[in-house]
C-alpha positions in Angstrom: 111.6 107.6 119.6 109.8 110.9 118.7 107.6 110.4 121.5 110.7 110.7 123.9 112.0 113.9 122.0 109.2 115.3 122.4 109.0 114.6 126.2 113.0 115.9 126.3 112.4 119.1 124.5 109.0 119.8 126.6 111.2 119.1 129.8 113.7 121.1 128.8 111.4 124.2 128.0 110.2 124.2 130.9 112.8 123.8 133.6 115.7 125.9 131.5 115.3 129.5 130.8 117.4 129.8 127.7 117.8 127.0 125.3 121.7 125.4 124.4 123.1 125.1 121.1 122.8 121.2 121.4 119.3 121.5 121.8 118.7 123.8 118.5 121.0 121.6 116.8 119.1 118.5 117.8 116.1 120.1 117.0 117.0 121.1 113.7 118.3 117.5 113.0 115.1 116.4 113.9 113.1 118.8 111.9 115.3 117.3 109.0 114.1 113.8 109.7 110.6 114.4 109.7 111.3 116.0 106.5 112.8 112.9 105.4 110.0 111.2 106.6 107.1 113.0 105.2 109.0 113.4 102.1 109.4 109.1 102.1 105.4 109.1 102.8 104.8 111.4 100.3 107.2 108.8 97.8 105.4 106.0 99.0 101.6 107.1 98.3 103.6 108.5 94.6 105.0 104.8 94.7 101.1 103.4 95.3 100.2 105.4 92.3 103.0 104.3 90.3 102.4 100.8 90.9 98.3 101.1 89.8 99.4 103.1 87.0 101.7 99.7 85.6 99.0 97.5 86.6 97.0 99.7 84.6 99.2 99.0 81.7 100.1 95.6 82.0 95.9 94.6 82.1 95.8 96.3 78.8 98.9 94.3 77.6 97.4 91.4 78.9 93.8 92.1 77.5 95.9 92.7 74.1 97.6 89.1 74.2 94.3 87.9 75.1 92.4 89.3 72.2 95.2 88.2 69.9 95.8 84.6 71.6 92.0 84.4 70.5 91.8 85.5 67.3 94.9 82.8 66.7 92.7 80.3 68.5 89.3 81.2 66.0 91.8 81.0 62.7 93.3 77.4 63.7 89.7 76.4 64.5 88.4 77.4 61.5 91.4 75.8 59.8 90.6 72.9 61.6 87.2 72.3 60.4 87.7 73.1 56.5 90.6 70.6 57.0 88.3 68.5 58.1 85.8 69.0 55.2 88.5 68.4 53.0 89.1 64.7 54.4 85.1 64.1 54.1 85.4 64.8 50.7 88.1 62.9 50.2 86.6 60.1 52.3 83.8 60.5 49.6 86.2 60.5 47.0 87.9 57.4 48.2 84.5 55.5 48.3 84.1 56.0 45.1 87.1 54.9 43.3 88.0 52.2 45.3 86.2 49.7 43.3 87.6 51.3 40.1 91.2 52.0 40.5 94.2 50.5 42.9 96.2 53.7 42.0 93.4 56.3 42.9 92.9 54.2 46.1 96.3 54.4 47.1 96.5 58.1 46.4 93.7 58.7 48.5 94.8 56.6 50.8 97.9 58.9 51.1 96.4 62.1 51.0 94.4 60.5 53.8 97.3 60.0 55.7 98.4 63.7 54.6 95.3 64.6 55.7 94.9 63.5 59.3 98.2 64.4 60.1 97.6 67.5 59.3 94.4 67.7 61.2 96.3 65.8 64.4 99.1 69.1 64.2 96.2 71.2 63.8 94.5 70.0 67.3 97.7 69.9 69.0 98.4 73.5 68.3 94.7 74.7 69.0 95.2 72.3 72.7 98.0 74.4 72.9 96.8 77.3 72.4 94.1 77.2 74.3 95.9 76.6 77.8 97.9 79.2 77.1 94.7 81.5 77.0 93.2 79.8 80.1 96.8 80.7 82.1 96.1 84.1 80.3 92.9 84.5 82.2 93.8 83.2 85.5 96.6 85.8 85.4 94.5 88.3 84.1 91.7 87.7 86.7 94.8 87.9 89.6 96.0 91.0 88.5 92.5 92.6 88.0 91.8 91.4 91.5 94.6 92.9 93.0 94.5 96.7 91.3 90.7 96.1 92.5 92.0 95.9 96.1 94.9 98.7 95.9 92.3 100.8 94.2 89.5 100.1 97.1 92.3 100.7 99.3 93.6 104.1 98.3 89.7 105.1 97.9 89.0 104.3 101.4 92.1 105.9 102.9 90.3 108.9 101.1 87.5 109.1 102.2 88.5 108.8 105.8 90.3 111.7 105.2 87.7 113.6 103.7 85.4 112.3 106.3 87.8 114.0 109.1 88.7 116.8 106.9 84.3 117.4 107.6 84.9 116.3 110.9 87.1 119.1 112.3 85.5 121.9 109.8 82.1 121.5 112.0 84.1 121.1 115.5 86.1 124.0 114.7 83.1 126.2 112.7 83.2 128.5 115.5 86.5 129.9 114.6 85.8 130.4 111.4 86.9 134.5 110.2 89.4 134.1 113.0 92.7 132.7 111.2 91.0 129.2 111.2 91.1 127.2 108.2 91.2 123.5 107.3 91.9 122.3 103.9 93.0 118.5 102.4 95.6 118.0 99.6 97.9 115.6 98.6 95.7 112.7 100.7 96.2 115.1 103.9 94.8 117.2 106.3 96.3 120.7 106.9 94.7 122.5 109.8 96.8 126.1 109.7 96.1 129.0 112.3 97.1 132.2 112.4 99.0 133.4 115.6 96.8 136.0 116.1 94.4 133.2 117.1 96.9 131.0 119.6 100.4 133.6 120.9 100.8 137.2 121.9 103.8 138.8 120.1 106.8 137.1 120.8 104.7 134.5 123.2 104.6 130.9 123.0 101.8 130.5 125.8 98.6 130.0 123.9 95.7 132.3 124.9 92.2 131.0 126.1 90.6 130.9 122.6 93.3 129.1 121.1 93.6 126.6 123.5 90.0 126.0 123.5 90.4 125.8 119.6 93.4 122.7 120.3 91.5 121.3 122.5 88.3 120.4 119.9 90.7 119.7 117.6 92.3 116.9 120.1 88.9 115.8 120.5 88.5 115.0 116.9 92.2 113.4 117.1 91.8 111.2 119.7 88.6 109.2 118.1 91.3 108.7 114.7 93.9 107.3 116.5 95.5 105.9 113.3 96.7 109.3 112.2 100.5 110.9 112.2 100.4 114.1 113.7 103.1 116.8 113.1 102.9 120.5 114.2 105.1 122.7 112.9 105.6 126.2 113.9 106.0 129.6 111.7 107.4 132.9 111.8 107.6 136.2 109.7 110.7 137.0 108.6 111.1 140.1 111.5 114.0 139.0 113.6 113.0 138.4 117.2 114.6 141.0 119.5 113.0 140.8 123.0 115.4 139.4 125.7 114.8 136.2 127.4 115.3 132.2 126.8 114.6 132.8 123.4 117.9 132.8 120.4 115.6 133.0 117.1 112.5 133.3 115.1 113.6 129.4 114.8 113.3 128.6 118.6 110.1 131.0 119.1 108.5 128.8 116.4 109.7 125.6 117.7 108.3 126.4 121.2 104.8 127.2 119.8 104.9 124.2 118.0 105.8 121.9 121.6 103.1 124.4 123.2 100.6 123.4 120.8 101.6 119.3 121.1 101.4 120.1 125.1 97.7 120.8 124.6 97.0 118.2 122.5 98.9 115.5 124.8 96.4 116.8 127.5 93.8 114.3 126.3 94.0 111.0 127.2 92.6 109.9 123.9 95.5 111.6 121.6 98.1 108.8 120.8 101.8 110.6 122.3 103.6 108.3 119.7 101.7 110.1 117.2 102.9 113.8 118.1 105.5 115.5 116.6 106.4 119.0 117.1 108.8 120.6 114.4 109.8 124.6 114.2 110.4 126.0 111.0 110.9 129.9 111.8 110.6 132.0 108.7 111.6 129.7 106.1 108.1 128.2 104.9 106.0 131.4 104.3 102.8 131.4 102.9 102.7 135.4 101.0 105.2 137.4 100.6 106.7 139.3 103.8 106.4 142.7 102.5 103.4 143.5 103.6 101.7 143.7 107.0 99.1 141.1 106.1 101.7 138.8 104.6 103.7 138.6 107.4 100.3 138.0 109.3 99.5 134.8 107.4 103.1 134.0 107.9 102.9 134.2 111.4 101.1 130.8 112.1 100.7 126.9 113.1 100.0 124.1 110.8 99.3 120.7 112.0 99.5 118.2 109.4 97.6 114.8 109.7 98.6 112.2 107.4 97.3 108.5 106.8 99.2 105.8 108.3 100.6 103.9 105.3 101.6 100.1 106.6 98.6 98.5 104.4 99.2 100.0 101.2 103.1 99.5 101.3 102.6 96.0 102.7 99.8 95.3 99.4 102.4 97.0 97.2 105.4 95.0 98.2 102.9 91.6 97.8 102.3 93.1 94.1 
């Protein structure tokens, strides 16, 4: 579905010279679902963490009932064998005075009887007891196993990011002092540059050293084809005033973004389902707009690249 938005709006940038009000308002509705849907990405890897947080908690809860279950275990089992003690000396007892006394030998008889009972109780309770530790374990050990994979999981999903994070710093190390910069947070990889680097003022045709800048980053791109691409576009807060197709610091910033997705979709190797294009005009800034070099950081293009997410939801919902 984004794929053919992205197709429409490119179309219609280039064979309209002013854009409608349908086609702001659909862009803006789609800027708002791609908010949505970072935002649910976002929720799920906080979900992910949730979820190996409670596992956390219910291994220590379990690791608690395990201790005690044990302890329980060692008390009837010492219980068990003085009981057993006390019907050898009993036994010992009842030796001796059965040649001396019917009474006593009854009695002991008795407290025989007394005895064994108690000790039969006794080994039915540690039986008992003992299962329930063994289920303990196997539950334990299958809870264990699984924050072991979700762990492995997230810590992978990590390091390919950090790995392509290292990845596009050296392709792109020739831009570096020119607006350039690559950074990872939150499990993502922000690539932001500076318009000074990609447009002319008021332009949304990128300029040869910004389009050979997209183009090594579409290199790196399309060897990770398993990575969600958005490009969003920003302004300064200086209302655009030239005349021409353009209404808005909102549209400029959404044609840069499609511009930028245009050179990208130029190699083969870049996944078009992937690529999303979203203008966000002067509403995201970085600095203040007050000053001249505010408004210069302001003035740029992010592209976001965030981990696909199926495993970890699909390991999270077999929790």
């Amino acid at each position: 579905m984004i794929k053919r938005i992205s197709i429409g709006l490119m179309m219609l940038a280039l064979t309209t010279s002013c854009v409608s009000k349908k086609v702001y308002t659909d862009l803006e509705n789609k800027f708002t679902d791609l908010k949505k849907e970072n935002r649910s990405l976002e929720d799920e890897i906080a979900a992910a963490k949730k979820a190996k947080a409670e596992l956390d908690l219910a291994h220590a809860s379990q690791q608690t009932q395990l201790d005690k279950i044990t302890s329980e275990r060692d008390k009837l089992s010492a219980d068990y064998a003085a009981a057993d003690k006390s019907l050898k000396t009993l036994q010992a007892s009842y030796d001796a005075l059965e040649k001396n006394s019917d009474a006593a030998l009854k009695a002991n008889l008795n407290k025989n009887r007394e005895l064994l009972a108690q000790l039969e109780i006794k080994e039915k309770a540690l039986a008992a007891e003992q299962e329930r530790l063994d289920k303990l374990n196997v539950d334990l050990q299958a809870s264990s196993k699984r924050l072991s994979e979700l762990e492995e999981r997230i810590a992978s999903q990590d390091a390919s990011m950090c790995k392509l994070k290292e990845t596009l710093s050296k392709a792109l190390n020739s831009f570096e002092g020119k607006g350039l910069t690559v950074q990872q947070k939150n499990g993502k990889v922000y690539v932001s540059m500076e318009n000074k680097l990609l447009f002319g003022s008021g332009s949304w045709a990128v300029g040869a050293e910004g389009r050979r800048a997209i183009v090594e980053i579409g290199k790196v791109l399309g060897e990770n084809p398993d990575i969600t691409i958005l490009i969003e576009g920003h302004t300064d807060n200086d209302a655009y005033k030239a005349s021409g197709p353009i209404a808005d610091n909102w549209d400029l910033s959404t044609k840069r973004a499609t511009a930028i997705v245009a050179i990208l979709g130029e190699n083969k190797q870049v996944k078009k389902e992937n690529l999303t294009a979203a203008g966000r005009g002067e509403f995201a800034p970085l600095m203040s707009n007050d000053s001249a070099e505010g408004k210069a950081k302001n003035r740029r293009i992010e592209i976001i690249l965030t981990p696909k997410l199926d495993e970890i939801s699909k390991m999270l919902n077999d929790l």
